[in-house]
DSSP file (Angstrom, degrees, kcal/mol; ACC not computed):
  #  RESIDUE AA STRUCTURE BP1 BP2  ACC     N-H-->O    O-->H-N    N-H-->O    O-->H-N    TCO  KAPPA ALPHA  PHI   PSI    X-CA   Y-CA   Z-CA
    1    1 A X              0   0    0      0, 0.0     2,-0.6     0, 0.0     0, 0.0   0.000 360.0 360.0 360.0 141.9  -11.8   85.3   82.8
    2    2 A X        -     0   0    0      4,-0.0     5,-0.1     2,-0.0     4,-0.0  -0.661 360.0-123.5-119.6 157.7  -10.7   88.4   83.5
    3    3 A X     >  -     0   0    0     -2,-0.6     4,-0.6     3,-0.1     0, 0.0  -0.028  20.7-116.0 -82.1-180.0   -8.3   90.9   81.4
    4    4 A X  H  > S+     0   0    0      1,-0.3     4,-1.3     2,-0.3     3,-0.2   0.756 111.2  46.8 -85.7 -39.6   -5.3   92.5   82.1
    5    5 A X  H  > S+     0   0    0      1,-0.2     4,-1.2     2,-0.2    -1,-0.3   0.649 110.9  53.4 -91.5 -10.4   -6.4   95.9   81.9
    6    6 A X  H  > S+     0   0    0      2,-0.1     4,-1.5     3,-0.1    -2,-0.3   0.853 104.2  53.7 -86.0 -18.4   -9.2   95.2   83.8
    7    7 A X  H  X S+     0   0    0     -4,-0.6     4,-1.7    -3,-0.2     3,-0.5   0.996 115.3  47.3 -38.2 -72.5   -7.2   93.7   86.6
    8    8 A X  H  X S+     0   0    0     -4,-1.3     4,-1.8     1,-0.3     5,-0.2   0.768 103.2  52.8 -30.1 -78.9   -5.5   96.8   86.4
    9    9 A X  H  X S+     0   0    0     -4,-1.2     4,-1.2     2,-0.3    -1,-0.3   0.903 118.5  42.6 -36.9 -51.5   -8.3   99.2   86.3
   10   10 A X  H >< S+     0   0    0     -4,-1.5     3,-0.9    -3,-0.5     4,-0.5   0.950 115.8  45.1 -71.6 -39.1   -9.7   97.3   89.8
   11   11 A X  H 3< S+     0   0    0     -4,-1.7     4,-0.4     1,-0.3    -1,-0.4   0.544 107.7  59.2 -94.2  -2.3   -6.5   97.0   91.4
   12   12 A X  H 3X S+     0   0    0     -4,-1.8     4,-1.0    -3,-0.3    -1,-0.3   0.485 109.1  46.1 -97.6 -33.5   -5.9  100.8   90.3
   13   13 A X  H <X S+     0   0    0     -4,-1.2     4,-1.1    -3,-0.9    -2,-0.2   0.493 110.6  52.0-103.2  -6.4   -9.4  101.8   92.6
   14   14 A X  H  > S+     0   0    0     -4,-0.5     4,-2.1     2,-0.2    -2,-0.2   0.541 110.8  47.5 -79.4 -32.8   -8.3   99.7   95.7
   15   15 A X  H  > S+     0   0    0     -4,-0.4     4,-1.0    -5,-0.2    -2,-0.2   0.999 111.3  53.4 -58.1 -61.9   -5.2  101.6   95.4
   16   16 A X  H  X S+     0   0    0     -4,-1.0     4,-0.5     1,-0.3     3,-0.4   0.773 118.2  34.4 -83.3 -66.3   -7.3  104.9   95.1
   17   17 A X  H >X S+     0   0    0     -4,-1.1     4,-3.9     2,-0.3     3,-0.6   0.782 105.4  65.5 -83.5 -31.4   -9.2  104.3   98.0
   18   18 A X  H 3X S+     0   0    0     -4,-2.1     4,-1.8     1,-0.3    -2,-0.2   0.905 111.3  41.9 -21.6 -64.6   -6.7  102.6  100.2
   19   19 A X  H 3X S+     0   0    0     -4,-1.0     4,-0.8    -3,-0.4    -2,-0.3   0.389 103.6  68.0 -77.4 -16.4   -4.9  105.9  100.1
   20   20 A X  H <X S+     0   0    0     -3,-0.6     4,-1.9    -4,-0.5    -1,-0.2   0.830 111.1  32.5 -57.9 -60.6   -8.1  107.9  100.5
   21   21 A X  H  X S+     0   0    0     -4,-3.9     4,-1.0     1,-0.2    -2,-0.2   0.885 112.6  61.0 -86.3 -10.2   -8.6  106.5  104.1
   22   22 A X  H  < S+     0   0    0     -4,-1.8     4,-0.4    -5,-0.3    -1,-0.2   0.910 107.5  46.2 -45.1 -40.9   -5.2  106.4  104.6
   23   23 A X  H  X S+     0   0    0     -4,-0.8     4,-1.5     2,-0.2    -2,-0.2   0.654 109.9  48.8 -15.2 -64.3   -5.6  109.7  104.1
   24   24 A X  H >X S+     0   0    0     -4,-1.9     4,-1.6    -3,-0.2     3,-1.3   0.984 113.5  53.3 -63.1 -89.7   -8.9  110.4  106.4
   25   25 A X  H 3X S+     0   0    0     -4,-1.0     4,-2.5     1,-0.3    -1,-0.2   0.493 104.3  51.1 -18.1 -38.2   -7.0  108.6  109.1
   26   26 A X  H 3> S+     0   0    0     -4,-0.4     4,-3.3    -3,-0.2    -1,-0.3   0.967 114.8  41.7 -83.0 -36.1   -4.0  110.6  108.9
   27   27 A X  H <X S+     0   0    0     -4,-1.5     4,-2.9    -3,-1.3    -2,-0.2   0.914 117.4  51.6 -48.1 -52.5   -6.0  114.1  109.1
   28   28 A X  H  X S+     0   0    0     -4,-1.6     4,-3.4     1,-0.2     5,-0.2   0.973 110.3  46.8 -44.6 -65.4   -8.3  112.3  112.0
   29   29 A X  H  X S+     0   0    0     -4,-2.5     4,-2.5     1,-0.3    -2,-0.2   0.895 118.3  43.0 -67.7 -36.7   -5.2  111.2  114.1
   30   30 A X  H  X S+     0   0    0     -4,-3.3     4,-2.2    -5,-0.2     5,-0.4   0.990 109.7  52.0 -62.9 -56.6   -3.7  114.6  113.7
   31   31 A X  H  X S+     0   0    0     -4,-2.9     4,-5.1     2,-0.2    -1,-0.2   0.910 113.2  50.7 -25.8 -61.9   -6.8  116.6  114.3
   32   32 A X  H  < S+     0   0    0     -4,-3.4    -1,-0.2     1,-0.3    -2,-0.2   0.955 106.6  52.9 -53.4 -52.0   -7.1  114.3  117.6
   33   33 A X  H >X S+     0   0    0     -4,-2.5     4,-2.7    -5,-0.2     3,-1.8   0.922 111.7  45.0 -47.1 -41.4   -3.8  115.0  118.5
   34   34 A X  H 3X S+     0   0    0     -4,-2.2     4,-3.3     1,-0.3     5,-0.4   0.898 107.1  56.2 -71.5 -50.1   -4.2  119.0  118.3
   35   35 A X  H 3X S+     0   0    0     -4,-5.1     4,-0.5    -5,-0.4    -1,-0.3   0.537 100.3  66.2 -82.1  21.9   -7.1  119.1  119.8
   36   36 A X  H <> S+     0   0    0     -3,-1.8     4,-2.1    -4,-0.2    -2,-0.2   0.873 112.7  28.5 -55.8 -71.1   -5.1  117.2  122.7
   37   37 A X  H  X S+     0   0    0     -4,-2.7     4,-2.4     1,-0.2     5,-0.3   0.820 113.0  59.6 -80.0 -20.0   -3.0  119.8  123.7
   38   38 A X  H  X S+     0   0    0     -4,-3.3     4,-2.3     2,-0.2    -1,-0.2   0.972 115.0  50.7 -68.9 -35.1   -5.5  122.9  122.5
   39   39 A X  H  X S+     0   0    0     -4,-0.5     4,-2.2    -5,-0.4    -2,-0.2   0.969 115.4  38.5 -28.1 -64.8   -7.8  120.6  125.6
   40   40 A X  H  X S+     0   0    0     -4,-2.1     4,-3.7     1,-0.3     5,-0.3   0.895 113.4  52.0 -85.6 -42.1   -5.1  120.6  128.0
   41   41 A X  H  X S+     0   0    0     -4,-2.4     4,-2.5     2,-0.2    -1,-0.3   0.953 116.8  44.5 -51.5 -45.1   -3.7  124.4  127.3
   42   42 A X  H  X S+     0   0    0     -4,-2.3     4,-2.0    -5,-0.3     5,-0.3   0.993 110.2  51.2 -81.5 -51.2   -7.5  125.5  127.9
   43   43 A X  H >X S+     0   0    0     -4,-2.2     3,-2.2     2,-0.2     4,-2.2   0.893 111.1  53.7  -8.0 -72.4   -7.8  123.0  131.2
   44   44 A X  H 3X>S+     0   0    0     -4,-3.7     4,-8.1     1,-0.3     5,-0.5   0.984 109.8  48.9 -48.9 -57.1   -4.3  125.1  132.3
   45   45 A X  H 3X5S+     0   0    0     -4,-2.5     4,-1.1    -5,-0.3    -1,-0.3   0.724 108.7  49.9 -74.4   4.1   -6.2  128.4  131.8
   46   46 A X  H <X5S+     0   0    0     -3,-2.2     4,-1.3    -4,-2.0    -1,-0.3   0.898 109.7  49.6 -63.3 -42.2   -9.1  127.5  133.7
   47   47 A X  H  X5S+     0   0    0     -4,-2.2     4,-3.4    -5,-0.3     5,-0.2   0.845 117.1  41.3 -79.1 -27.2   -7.2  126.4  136.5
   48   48 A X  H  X5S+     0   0    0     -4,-8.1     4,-3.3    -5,-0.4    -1,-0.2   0.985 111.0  55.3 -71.7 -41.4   -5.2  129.7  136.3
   49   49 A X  H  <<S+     0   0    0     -4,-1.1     4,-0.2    -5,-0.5    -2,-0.2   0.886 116.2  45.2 -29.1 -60.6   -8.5  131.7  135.6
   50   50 A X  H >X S+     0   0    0     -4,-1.3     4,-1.4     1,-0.2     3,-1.1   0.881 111.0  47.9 -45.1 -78.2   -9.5  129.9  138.9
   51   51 A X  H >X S+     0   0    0     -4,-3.4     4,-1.5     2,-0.2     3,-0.5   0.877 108.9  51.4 -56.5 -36.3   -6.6  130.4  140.8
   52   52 A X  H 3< S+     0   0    0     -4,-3.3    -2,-0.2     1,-0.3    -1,-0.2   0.453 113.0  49.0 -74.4  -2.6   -6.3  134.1  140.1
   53   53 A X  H <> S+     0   0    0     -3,-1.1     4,-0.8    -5,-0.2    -1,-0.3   0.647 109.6  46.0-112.8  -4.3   -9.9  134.6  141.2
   54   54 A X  H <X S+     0   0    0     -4,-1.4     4,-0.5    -3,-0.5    -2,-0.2   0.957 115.4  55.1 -81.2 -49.1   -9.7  132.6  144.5
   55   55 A X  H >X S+     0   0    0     -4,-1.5     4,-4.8     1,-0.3     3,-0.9   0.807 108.6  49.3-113.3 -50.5   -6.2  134.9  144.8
   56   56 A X  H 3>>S+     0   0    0     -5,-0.3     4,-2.5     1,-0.3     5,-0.6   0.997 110.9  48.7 -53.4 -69.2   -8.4  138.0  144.4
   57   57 A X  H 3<5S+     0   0    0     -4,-0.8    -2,-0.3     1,-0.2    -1,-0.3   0.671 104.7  49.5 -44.3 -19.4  -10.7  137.1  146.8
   58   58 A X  H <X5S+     0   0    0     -3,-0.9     4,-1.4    -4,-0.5    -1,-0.2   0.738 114.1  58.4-108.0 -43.7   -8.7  136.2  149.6
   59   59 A X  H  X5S+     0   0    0     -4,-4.8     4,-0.5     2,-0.2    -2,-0.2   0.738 106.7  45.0 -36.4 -31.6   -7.0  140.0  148.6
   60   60 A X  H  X5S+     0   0    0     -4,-2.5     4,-2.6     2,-0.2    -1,-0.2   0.696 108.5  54.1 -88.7 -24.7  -10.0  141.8  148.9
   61   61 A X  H  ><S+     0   0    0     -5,-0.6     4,-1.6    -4,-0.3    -2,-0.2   0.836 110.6  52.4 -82.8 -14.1  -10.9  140.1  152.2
   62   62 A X  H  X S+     0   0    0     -4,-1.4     4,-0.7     2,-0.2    -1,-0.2   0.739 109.9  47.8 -53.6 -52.4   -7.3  141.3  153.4
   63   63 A X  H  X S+     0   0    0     -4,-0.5     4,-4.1    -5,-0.2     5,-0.3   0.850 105.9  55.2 -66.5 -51.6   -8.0  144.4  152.5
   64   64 A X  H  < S+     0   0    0     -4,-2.6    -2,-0.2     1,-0.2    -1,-0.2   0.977 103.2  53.0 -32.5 -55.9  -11.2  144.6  154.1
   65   65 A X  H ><>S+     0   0    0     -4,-1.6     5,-3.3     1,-0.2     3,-0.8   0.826 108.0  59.9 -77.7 -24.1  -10.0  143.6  157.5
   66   66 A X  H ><5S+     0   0    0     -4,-0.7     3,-1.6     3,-0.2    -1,-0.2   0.985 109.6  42.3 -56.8 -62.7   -7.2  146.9  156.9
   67   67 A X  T 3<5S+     0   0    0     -4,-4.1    -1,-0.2     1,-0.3    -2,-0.2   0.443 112.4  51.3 -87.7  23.2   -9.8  149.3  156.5
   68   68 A X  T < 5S-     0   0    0     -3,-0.8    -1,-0.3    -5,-0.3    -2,-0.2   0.360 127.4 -83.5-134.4  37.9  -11.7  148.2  159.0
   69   69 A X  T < 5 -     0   0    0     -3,-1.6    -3,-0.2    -4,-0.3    -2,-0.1   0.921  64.2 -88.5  82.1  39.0   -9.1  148.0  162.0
   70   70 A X      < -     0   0    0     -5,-3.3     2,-0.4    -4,-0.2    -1,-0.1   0.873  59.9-152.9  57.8  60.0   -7.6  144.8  161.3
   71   71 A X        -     0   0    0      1,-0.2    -1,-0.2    -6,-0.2     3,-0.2  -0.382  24.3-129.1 -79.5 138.2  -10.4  142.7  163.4
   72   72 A X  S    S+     0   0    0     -2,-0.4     2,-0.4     1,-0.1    11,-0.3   0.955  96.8   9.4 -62.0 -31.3   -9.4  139.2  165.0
   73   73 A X        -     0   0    0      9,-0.1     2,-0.3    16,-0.0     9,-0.3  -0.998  61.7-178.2-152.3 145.4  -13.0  138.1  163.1
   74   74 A X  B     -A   81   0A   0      7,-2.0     7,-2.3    -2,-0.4     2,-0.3  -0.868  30.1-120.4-129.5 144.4  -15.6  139.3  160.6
   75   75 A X        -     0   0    0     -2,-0.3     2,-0.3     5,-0.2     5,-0.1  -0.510  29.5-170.9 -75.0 140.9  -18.8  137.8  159.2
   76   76 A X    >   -     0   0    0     -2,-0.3     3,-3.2     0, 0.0    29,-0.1  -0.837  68.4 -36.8-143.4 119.7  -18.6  137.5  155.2
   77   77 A X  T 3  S-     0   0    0      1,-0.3    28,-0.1    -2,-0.3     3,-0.0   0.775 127.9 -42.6  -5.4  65.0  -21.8  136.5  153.5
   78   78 A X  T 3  S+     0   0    0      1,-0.1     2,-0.9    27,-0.0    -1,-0.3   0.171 114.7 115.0  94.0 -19.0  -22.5  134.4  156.3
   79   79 A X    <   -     0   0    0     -3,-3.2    -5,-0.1    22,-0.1    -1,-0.1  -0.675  63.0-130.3 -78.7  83.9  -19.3  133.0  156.9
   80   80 A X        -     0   0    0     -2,-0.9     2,-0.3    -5,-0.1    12,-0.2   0.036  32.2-158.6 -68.4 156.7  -17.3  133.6  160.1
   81   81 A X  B     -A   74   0A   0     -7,-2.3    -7,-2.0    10,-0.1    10,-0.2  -0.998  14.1-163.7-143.8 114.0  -13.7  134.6  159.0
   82   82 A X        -     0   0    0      8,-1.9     2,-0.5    -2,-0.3     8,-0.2   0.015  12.7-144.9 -49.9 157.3  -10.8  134.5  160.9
   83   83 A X        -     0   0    0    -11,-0.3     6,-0.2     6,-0.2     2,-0.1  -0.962  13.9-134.8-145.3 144.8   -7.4  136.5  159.7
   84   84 A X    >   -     0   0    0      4,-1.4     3,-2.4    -2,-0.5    65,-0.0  -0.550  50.9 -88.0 -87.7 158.7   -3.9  134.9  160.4
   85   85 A X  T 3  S+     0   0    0      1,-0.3    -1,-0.1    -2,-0.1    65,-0.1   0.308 128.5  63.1-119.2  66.7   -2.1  137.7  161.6
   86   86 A X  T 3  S-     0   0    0     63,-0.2    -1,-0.3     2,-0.1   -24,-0.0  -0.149 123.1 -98.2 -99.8  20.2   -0.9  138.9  158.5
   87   87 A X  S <  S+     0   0    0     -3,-2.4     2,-0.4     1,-0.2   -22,-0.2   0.595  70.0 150.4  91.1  41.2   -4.4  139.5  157.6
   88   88 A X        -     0   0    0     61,-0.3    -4,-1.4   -23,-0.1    -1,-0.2  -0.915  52.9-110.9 -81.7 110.9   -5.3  136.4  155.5
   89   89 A X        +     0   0    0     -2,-0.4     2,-0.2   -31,-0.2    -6,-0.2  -0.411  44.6 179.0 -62.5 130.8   -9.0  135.3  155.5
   90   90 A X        -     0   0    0     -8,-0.2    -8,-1.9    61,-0.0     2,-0.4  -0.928  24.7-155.8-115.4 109.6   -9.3  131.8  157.5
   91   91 A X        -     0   0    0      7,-0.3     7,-1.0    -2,-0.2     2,-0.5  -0.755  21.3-171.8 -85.1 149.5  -12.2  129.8  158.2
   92   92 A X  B     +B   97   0B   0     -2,-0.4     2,-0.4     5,-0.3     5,-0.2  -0.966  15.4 178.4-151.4 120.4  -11.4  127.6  161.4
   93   93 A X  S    S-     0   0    0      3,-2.9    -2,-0.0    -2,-0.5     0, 0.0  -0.738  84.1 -12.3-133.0  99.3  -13.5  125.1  162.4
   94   94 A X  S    S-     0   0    0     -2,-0.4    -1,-0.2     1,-0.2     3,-0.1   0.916 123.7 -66.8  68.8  44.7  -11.9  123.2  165.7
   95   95 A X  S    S+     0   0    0      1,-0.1     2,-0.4    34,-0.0    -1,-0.2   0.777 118.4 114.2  47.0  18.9   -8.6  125.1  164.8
   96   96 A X  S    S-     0   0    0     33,-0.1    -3,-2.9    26,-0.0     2,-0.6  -0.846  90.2 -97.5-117.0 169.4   -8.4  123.0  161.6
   97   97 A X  B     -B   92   0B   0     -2,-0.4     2,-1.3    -5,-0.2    -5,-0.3  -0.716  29.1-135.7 -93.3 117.7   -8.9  125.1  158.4
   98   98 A X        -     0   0    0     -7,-1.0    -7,-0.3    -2,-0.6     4,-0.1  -0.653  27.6-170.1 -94.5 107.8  -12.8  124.4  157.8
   99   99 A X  S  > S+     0   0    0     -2,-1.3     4,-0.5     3,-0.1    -1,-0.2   0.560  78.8  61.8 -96.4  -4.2  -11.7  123.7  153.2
  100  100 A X  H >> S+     0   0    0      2,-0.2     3,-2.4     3,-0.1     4,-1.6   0.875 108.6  36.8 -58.4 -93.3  -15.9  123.7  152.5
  101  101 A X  H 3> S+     0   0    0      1,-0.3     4,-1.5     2,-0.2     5,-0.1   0.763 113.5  53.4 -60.5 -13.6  -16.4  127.0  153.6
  102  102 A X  H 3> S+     0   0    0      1,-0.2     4,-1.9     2,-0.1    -1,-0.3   0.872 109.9  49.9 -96.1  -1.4  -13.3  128.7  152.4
  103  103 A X  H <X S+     0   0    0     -3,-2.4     4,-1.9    -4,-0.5    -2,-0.2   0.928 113.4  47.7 -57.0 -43.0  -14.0  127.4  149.0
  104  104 A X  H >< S+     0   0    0     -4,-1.6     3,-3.5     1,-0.2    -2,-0.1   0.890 113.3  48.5 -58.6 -94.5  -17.4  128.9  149.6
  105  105 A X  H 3< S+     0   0    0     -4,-1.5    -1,-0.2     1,-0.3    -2,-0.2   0.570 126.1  20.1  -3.7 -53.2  -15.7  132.2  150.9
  106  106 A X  H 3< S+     0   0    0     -4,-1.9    -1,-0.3    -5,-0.1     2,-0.2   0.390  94.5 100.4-117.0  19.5  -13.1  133.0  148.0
  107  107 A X  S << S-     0   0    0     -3,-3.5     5,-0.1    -4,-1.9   -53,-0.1  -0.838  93.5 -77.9-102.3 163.6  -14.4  130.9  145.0
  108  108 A X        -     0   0    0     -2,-0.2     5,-0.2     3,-0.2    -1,-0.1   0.016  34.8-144.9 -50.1 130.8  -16.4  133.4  142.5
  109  109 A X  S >  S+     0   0    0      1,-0.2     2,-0.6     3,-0.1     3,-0.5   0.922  88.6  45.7 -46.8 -71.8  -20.3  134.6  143.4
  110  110 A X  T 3  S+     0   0    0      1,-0.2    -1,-0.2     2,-0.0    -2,-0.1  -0.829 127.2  17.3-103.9 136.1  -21.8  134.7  140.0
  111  111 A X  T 3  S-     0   0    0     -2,-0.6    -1,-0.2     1,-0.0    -3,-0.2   0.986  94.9-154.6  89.8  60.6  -20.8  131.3  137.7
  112  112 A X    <   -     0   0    0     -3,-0.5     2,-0.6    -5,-0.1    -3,-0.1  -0.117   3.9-136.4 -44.1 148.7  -19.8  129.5  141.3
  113  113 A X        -     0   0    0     -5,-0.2     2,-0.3   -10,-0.1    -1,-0.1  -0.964  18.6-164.2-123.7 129.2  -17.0  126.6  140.7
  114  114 A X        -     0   0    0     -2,-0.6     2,-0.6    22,-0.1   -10,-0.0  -0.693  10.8-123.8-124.8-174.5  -17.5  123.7  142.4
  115  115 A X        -     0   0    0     -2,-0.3    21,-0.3     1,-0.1     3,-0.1  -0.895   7.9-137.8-121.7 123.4  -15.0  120.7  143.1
  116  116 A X  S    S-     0   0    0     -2,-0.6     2,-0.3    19,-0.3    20,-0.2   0.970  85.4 -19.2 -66.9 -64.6  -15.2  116.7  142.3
  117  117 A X  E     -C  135   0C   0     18,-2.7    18,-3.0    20,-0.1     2,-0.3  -0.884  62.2-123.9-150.0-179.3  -13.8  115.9  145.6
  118  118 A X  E     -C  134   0C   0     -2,-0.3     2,-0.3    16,-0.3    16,-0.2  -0.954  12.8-179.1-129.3 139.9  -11.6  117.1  149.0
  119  119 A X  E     -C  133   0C   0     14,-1.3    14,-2.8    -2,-0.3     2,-0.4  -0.994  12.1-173.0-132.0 136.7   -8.8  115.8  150.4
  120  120 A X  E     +C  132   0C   0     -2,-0.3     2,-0.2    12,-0.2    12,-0.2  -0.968  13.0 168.8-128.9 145.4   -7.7  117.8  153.6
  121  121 A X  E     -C  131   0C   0     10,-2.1    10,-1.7    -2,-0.4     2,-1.1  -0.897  35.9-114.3-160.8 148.1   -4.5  117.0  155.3
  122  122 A X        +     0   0    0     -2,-0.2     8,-0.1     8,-0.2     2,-0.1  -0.648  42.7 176.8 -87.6 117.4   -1.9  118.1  157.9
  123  123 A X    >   -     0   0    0     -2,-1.1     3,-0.9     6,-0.2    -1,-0.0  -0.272  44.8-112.8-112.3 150.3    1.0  118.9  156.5
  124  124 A X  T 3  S+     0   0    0      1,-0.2     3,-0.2    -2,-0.1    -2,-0.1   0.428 106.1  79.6 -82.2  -4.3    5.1  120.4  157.4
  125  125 A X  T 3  S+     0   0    0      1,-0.3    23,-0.4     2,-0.1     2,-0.4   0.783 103.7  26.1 -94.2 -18.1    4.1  123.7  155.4
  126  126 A X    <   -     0   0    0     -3,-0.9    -1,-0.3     1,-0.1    -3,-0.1  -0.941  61.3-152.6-151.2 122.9    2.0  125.0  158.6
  127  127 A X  S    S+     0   0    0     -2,-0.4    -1,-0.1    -3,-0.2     3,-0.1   0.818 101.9  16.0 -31.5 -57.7    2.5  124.3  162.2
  128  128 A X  S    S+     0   0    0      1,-0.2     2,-0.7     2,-0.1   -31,-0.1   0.807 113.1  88.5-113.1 -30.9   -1.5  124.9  163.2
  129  129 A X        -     0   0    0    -33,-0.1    17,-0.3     1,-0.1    -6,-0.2  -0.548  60.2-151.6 -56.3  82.9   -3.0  124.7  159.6
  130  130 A X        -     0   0    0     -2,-0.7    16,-0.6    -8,-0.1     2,-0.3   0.308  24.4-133.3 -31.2 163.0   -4.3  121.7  157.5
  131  131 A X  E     -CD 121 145C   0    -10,-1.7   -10,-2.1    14,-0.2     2,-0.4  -0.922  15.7-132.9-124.9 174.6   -4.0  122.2  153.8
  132  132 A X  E     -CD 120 144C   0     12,-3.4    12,-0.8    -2,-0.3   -12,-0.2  -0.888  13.5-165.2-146.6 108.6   -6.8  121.4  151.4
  133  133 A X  E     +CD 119 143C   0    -14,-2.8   -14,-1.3    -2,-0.4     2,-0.5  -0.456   9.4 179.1 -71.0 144.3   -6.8  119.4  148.0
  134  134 A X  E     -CD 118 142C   0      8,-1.0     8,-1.5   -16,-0.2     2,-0.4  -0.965  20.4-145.8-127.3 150.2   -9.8  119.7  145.8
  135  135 A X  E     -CD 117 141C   0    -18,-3.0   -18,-2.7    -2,-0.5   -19,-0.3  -0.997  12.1-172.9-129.1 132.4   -9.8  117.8  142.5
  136  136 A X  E     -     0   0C   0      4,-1.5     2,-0.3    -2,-0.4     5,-0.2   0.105  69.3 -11.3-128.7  -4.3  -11.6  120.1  140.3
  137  137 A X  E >  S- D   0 140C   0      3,-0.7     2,-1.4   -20,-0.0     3,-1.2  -0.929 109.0 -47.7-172.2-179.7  -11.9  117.4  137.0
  138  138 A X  T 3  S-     0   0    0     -2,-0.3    20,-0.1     1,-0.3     3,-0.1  -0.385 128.6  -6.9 -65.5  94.8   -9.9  113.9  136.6
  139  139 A X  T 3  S+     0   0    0     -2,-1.4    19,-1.3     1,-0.3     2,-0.5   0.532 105.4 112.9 107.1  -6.1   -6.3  114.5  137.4
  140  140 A X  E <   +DE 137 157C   0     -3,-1.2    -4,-1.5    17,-0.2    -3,-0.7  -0.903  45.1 178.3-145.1 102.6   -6.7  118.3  137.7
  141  141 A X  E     -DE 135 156C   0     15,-3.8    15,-2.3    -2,-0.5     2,-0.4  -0.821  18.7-156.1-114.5 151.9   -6.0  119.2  141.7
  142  142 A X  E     -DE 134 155C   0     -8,-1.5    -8,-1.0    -2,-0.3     2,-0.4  -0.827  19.0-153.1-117.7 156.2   -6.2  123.0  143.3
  143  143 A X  E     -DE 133 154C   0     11,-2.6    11,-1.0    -2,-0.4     2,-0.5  -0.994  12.8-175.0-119.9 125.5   -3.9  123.2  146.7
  144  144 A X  E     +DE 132 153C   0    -12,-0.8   -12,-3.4    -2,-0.4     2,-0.3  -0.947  16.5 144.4-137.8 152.5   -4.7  125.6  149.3
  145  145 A X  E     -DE 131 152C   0      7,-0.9     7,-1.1    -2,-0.5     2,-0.5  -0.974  42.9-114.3-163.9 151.0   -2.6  126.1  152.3
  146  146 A X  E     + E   0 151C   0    -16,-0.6     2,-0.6   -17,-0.3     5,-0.2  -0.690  33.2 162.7 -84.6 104.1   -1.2  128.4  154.8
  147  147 A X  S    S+     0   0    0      3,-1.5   -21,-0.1    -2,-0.5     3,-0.1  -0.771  77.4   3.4-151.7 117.0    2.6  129.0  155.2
  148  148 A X  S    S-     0   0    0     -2,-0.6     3,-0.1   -23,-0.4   -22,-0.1   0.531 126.2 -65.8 108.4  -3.4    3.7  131.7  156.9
  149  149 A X  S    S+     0   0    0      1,-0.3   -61,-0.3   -20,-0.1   -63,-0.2   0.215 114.3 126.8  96.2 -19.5    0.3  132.9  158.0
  150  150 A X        -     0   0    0     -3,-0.1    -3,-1.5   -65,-0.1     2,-0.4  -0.314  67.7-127.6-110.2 174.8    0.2  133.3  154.6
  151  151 A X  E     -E  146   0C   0     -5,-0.2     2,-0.3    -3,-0.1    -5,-0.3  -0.817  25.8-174.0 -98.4 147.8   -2.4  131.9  152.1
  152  152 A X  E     -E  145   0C   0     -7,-1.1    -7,-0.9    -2,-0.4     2,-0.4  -0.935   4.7-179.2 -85.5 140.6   -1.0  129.7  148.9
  153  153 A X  E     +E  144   0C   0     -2,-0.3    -9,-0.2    -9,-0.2     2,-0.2  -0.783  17.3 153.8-150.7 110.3   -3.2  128.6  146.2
  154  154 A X  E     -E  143   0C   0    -11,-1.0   -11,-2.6    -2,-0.4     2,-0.2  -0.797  29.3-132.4-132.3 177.4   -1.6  126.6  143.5
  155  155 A X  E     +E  142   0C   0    -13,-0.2   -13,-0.2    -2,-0.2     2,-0.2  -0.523  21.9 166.4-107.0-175.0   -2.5  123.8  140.8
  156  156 A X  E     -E  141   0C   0    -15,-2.3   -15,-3.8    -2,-0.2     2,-0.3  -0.813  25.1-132.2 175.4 158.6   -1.1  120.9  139.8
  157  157 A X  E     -E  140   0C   0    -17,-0.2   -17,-0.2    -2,-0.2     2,-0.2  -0.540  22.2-178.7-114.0-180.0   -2.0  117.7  137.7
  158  158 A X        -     0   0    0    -19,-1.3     4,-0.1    -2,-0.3    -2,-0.0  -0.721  30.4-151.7-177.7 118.1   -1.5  114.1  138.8
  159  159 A X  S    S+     0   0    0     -2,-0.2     2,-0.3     2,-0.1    -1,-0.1   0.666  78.4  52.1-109.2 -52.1   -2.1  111.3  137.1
  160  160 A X  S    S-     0   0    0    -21,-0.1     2,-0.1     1,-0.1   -21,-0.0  -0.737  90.8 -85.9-120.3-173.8   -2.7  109.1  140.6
  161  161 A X        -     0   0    0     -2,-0.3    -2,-0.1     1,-0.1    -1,-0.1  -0.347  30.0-133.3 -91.9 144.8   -4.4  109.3  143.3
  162  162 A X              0   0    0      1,-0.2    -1,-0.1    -4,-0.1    -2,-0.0   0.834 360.0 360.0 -67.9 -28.7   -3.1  111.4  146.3
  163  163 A X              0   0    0      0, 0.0    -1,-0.2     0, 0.0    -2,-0.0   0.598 360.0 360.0-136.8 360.0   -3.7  108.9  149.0
């Protein structure tokens, strides 16, 4: 049989380790938690990173077509390029906004970004222009669209599916 202070002693190291992974566990679950949102804050600054280089890009090609006498169309590494006329780079393929090649067109040269899937649709925000969804990770959408002549390029998360 066994004695009291050995009871003691045992139930005294089941205690001790109980509370040891209780322990682990609470550090884990927190950890996990931090590194939730430090995920989803770097996710946001990709997308902005992202957006502020398509932004650029469709700025320099605006500028381009300024110094060079504001021409109804220009070639751009291969791409023919349209201008709205407010001087916005547009690829037009059948008057619909051709969203392949203007990813191609403004997204970055060296380190290229590419996109999980496209959703193109016509939309109230432009009279002759589609806009054009790309989902760049799970949940994680870029918009770009035309209103006003003018180019928009925003993010946005989403949880379901757009269509």
């Amino acid at each position: 049989m066994m004695s009291l202070a050995g009871f003691n002693l045992k139930f005294s190291r089941h205690i001790q380790q109980f509370l040891f992974v209780a322990v682990i566990f609470i550090i884990i679950s927190s950890l996990f938690v931090q590194w939730q949102k430090i995920n989803e804050k770097a996710v946001q600054a990709q997308q902005q990173v992202l957006i502020n280089t398509l932004t650029k890009s469709a700025s320099s090609l605006r500028q381009k077509w300024e110094l060079n006498n504001k021409p109804e169309r220009m070639t751009v590494n291969g791409i023919n390029v349209s201008y709205t006329r407010y001087g916005w780079p547009i690829v037009l393929d059948n008057n619909h906004v051709n969203c392949e090649k203007t990813w191609e067109l403004l997204s970055p040269k060296m380190n290229p970004v590419s996109y999980a899937d496209l959703h193109e649709k016509k939309e109230m925000r432009s009279a002759y222009y589609n806009s054009c969804y790309f989902r760049i990770s799970d949940g994680n959408w870029l918009a770009l669209f035309y209103e006003n002549e003018t180019i928009h390029i925003d993010s946005f998360l989403t949880r379901a599916e757009l269509w």
